[in-house]
MMTF fields as JSON, N, C-alpha, C and O atoms, coordinates in Angstrom:
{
  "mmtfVersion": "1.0.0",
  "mmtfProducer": "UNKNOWN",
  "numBonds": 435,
  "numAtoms": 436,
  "numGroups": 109,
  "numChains": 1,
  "numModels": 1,
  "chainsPerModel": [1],
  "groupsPerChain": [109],
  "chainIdList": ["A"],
  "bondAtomList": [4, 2, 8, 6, 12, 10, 16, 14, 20, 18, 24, 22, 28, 26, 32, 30, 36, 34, 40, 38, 44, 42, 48, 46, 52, 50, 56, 54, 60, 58, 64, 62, 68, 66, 72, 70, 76, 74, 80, 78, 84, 82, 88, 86, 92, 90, 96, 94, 100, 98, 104, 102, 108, 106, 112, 110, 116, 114, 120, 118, 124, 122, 128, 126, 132, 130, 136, 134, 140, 138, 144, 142, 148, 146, 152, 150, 156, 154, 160, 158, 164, 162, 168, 166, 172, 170, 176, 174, 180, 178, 184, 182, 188, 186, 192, 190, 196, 194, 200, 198, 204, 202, 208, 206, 212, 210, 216, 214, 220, 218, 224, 222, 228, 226, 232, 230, 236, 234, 240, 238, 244, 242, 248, 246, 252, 250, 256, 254, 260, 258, 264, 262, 268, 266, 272, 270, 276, 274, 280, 278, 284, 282, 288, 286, 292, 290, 296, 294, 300, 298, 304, 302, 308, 306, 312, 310, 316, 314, 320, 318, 324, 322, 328, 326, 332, 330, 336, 334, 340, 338, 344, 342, 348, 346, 352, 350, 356, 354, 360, 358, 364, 362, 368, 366, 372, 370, 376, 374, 380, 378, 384, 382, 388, 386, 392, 390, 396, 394, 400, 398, 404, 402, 408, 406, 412, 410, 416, 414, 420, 418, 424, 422, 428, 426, 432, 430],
  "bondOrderList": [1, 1, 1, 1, 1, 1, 1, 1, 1, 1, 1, 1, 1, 1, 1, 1, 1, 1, 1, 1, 1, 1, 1, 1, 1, 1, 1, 1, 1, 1, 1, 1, 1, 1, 1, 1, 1, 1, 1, 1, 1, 1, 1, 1, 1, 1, 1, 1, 1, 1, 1, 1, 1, 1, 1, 1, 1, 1, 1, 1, 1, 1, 1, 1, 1, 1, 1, 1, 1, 1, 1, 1, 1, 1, 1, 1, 1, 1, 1, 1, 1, 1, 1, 1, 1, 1, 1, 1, 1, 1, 1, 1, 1, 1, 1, 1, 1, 1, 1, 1, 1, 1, 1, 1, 1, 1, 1, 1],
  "groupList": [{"groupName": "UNK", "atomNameList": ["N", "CA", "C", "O"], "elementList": ["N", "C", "C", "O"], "formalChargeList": [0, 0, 0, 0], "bondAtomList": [1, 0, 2, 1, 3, 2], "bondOrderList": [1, 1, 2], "singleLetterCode": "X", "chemCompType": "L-PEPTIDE LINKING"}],
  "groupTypeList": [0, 0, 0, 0, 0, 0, 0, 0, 0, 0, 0, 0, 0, 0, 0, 0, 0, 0, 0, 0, 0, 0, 0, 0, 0, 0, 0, 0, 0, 0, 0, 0, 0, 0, 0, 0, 0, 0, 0, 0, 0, 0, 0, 0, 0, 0, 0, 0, 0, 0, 0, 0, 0, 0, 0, 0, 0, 0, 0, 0, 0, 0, 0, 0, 0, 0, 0, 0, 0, 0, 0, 0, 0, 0, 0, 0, 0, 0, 0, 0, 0, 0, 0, 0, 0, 0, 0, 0, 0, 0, 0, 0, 0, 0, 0, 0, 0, 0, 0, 0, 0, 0, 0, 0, 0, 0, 0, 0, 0],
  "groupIdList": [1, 2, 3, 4, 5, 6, 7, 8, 9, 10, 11, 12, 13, 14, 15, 16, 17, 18, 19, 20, 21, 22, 23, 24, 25, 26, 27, 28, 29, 30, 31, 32, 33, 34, 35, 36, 37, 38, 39, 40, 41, 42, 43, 44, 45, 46, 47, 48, 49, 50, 51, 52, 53, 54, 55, 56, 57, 58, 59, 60, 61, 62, 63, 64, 65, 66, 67, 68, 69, 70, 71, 72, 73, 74, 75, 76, 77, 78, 79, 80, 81, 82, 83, 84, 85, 86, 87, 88, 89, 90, 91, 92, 93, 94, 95, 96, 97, 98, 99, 100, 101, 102, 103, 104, 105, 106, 107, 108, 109],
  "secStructList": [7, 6, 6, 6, 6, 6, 1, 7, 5, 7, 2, 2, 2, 2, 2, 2, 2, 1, 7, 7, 7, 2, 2, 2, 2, 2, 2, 2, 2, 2, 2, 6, 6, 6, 6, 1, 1, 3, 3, 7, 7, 3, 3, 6, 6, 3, 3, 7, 5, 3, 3, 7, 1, 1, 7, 7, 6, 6, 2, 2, 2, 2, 2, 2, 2, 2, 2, 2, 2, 2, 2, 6, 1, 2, 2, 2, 2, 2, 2, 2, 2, 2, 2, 2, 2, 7, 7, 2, 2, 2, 2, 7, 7, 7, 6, 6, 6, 1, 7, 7, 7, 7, 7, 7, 7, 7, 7, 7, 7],
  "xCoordList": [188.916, 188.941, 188.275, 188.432, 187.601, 186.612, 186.866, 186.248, 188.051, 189.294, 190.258, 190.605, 190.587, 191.92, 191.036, 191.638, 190.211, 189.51, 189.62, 189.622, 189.786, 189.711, 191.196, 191.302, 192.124, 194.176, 193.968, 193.174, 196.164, 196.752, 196.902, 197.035, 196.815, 197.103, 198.586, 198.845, 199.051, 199.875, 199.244, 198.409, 199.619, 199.168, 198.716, 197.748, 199.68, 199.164, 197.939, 196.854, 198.142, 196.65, 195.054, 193.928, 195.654, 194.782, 193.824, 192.707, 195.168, 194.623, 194.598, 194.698, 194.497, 194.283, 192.826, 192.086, 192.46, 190.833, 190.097, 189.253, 190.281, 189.87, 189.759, 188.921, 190.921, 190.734, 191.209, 191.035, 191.796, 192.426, 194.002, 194.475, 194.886, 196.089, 196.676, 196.157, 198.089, 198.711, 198.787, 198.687, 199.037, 199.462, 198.024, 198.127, 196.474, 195.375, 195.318, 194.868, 195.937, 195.712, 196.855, 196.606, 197.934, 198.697, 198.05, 197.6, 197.811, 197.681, 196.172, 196.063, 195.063, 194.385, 194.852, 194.434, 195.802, 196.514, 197.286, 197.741, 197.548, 198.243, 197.759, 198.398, 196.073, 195.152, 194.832, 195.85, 194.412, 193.983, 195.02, 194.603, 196.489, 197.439, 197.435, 197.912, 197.076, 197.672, 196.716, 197.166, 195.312, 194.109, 194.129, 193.321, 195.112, 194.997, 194.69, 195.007, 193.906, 192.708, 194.075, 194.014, 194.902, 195.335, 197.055, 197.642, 197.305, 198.779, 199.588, 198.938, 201.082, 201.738, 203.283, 204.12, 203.615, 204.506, 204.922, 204.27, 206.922, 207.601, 207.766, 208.154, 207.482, 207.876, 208.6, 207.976, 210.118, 211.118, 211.012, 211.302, 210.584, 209.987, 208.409, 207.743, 208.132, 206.252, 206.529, 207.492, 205.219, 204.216, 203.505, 202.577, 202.958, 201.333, 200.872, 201.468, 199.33, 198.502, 197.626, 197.027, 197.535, 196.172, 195.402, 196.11, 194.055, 193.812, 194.48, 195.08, 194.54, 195.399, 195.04, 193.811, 195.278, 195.062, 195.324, 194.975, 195.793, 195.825, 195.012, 195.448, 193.351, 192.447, 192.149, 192.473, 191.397, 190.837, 189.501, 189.043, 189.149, 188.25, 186.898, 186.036, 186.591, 185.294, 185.566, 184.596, 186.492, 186.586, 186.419, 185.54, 187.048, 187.204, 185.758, 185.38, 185.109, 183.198, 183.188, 182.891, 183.363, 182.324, 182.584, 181.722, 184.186, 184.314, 183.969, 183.74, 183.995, 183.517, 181.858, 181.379, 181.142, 179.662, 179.685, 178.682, 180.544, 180.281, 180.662, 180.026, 182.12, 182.245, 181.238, 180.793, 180.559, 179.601, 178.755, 178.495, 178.253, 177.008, 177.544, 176.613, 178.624, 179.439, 179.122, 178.336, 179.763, 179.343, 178.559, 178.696, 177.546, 176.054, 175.868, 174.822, 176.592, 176.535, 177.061, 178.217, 175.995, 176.774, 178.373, 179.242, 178.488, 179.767, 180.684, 181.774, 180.744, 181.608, 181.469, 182.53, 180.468, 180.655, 181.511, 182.257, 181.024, 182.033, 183.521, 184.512, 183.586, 185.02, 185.499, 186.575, 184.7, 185.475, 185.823, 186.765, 184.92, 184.799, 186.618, 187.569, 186.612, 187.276, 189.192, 190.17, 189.278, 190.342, 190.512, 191.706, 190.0, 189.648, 191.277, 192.421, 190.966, 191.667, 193.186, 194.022, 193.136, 194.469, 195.986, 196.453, 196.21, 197.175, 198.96, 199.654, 199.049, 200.36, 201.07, 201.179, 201.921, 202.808, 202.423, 203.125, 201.576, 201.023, 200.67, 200.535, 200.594, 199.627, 201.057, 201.057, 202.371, 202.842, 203.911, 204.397, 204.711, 206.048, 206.901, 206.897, 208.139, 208.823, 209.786, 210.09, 210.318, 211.913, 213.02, 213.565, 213.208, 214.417, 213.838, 214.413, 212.487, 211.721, 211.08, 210.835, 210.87, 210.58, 211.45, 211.944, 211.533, 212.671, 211.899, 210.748, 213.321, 212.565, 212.772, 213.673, 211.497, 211.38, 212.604, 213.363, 212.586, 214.096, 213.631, 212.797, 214.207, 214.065, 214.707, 215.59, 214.853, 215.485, 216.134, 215.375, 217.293, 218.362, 217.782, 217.417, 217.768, 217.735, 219.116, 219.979, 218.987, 220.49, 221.111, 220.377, 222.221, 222.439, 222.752, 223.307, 222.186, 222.226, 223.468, 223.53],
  "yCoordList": [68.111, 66.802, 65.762, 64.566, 66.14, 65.112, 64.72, 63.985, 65.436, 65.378, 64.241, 63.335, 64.541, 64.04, 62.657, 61.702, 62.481, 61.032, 59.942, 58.744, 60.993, 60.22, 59.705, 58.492, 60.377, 60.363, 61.791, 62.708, 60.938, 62.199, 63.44, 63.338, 64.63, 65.519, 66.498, 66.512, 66.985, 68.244, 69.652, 69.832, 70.757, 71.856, 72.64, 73.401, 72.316, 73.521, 72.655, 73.182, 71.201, 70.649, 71.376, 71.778, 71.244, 71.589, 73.352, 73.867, 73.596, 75.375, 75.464, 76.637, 74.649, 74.645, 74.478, 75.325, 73.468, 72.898, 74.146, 74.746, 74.453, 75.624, 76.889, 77.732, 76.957, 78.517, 79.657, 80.854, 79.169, 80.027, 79.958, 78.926, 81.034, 81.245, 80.306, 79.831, 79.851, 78.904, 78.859, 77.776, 80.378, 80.276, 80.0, 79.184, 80.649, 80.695, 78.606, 78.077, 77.94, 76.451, 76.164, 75.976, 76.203, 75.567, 76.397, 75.431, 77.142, 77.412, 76.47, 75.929, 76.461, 75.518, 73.867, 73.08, 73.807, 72.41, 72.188, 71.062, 73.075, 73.455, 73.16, 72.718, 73.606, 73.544, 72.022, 71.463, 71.358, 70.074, 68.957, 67.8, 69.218, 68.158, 68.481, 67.538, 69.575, 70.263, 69.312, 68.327, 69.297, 68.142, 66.635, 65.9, 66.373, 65.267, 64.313, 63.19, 65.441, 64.865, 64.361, 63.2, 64.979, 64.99, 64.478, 64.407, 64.301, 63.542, 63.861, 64.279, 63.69, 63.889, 63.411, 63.479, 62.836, 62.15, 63.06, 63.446, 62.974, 63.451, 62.646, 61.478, 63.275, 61.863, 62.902, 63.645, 62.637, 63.466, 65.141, 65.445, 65.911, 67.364, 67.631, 68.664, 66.508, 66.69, 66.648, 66.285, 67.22, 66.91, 66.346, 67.152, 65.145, 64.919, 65.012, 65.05, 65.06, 65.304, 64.117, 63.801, 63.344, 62.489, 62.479, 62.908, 62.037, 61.872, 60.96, 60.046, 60.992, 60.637, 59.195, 59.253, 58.263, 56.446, 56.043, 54.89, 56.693, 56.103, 57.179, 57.813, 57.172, 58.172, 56.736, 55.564, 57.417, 56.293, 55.438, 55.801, 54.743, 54.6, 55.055, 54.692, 56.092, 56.755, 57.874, 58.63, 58.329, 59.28, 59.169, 59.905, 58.45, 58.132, 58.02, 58.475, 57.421, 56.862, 58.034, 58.456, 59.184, 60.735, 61.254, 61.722, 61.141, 62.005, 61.271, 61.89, 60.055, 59.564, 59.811, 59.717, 60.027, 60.469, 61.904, 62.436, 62.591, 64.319, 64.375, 64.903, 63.5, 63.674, 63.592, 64.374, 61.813, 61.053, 62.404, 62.761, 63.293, 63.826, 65.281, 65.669, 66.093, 67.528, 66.795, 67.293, 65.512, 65.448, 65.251, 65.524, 64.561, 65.269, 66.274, 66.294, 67.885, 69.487, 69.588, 69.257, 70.189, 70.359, 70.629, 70.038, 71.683, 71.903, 71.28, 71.438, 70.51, 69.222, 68.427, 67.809, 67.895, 67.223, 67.06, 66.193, 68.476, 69.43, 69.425, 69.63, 69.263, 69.945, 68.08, 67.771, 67.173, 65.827, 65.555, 64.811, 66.273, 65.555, 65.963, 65.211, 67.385, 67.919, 67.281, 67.306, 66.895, 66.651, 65.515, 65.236, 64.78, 63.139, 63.575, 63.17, 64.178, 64.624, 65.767, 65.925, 66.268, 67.21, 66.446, 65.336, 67.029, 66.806, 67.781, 68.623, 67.388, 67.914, 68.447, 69.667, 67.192, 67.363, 68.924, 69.232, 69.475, 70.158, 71.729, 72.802, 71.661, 72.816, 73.341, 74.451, 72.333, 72.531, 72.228, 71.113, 73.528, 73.899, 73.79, 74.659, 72.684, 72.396, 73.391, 73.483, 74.281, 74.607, 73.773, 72.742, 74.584, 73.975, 73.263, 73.109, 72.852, 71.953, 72.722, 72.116, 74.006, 74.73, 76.214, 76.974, 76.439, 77.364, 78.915, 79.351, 79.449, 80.871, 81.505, 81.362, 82.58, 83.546, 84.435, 84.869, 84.604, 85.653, 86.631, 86.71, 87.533, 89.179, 89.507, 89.774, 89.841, 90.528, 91.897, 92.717, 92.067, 93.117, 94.322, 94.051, 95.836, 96.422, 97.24, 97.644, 97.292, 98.3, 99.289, 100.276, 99.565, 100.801, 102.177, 102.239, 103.061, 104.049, 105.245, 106.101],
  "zCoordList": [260.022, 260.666, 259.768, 260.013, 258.827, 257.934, 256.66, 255.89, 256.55, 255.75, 255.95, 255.192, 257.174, 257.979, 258.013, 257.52, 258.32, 258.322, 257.524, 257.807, 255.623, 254.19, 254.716, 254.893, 254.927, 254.133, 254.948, 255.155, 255.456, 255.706, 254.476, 253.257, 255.371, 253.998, 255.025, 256.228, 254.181, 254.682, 254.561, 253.675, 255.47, 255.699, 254.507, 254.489, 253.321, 252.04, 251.679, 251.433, 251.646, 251.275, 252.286, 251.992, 253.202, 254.01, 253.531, 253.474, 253.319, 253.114, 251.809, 251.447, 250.879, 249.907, 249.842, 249.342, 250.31, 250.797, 251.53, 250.862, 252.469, 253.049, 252.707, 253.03, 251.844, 251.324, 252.301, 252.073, 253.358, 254.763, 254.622, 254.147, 255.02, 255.21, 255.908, 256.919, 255.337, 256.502, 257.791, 258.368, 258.677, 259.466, 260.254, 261.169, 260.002, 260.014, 260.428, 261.445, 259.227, 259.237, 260.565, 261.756, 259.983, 261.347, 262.574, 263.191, 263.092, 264.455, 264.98, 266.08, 263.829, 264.024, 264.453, 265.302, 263.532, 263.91, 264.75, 264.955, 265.316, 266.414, 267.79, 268.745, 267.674, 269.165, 268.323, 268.731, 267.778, 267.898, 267.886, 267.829, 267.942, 268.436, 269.565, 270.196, 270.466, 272.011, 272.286, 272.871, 271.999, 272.131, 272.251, 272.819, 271.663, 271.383, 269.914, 269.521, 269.395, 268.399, 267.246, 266.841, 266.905, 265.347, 265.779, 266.859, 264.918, 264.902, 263.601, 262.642, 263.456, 262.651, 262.416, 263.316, 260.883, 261.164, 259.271, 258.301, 259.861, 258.684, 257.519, 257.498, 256.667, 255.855, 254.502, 253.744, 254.534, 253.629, 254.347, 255.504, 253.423, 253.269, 253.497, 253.441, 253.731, 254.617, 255.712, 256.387, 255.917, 257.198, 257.194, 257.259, 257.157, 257.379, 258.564, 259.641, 258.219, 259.389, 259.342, 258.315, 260.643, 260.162, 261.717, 262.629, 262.072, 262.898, 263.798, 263.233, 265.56, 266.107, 266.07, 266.031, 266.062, 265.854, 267.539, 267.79, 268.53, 269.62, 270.584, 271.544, 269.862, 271.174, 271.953, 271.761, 272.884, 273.767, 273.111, 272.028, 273.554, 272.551, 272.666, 271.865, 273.941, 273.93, 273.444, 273.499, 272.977, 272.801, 271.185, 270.736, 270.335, 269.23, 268.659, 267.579, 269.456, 269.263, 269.415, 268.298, 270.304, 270.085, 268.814, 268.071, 268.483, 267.417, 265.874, 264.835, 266.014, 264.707, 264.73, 263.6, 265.501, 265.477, 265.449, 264.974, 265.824, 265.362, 263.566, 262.654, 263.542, 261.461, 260.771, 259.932, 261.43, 260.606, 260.319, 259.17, 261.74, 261.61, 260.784, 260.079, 260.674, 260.093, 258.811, 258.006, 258.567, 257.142, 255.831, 254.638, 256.75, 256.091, 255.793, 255.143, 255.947, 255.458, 254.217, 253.955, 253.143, 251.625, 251.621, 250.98, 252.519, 252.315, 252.969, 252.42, 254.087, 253.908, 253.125, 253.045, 252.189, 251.095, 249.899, 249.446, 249.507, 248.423, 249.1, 248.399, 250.027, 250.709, 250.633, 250.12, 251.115, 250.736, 249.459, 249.19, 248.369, 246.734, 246.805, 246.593, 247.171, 246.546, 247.296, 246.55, 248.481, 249.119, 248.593, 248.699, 248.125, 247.699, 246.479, 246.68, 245.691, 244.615, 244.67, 243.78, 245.72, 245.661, 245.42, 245.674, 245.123, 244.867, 245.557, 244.987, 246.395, 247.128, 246.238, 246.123, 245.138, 244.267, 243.197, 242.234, 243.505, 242.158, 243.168, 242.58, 244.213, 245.169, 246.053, 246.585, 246.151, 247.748, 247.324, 247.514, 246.408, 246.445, 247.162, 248.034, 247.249, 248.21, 247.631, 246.442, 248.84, 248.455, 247.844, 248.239, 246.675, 245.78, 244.464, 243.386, 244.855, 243.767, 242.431, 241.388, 242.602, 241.863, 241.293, 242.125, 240.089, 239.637, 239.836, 239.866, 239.952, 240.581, 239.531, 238.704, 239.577, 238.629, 238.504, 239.372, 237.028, 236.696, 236.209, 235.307, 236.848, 236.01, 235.784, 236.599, 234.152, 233.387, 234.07, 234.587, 234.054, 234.579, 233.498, 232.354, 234.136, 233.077, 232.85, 233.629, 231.754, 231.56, 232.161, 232.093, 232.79, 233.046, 231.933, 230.836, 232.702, 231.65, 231.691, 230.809]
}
C-alpha cells in the first residue's frame, strides 16, 4: 500500500518489490479491492494498481496516518527507494514481447 501511494505499479512490479509469488500478490490484491482500499485500471496489456481515489474521506485520513506511520520502518523505506525505480518494461514480460528460448533438435539416430 506504501508503494501504491508513490505510482500505480502492476502485479509483477509488485512481486518484484516483495519478493512473493504472483498468485501470493494478486490474491492479496484481491482482498484489498474486495475492501475497497485499492483500485485498477487497464491500460493496453497492464494492470495497474493504485490506491482507490474515491475512499470516503475518513477513511482516507486513517489510512494515510497508518502509511505515514508503516513508513517510518527501515524496510518500508528500502522497499520505497527501491519501487521509486522499477521498471515494468524490464521485470514484466508481456506475452509475445519477448523471444522464446530455442532448443536445438537433437539428431535422430
Amino acid at each position: 500500500m506504501a508503494s501504491l501511494r508513490l505510482r500505480k505499479m502492476a502485479v509483477c512490479e509488485i512481486r518484484e518489490l516483495l519478493k512473493l509469488s504472483f498468485s501470493t500478490v494478486s490474491k492479496h490484491l484481491s482482498i484489498l479491492k474486495e475492501a475497497g482500499l485499492i483500485d485498477f485500471e487497464k491500460e493496453g496489456k497492464w494492470v495497474n494498481y493504485e490506491i482507490n481515489q474515491d475512499l470516503p474521506p475518513e477513511i482516507k485520513k486513517i489510512l494515510d496516518q497508518v502509511l505515514s506511520f508503516v513508513s517510518q520502518e527501515e524496510q518500508i523505506k528500502e522497499d520505497l527507494k527501491v519501487a521509486r525505480f522499477l521498471d515494468r518494461n524490464k521485470i514484466c514480460p508481456l506475452t509475445g514481447a519477448t523471444s522464446k528460448l530455442k532448443i536445438p533438435r537433437r539428431n535422430k539416430l
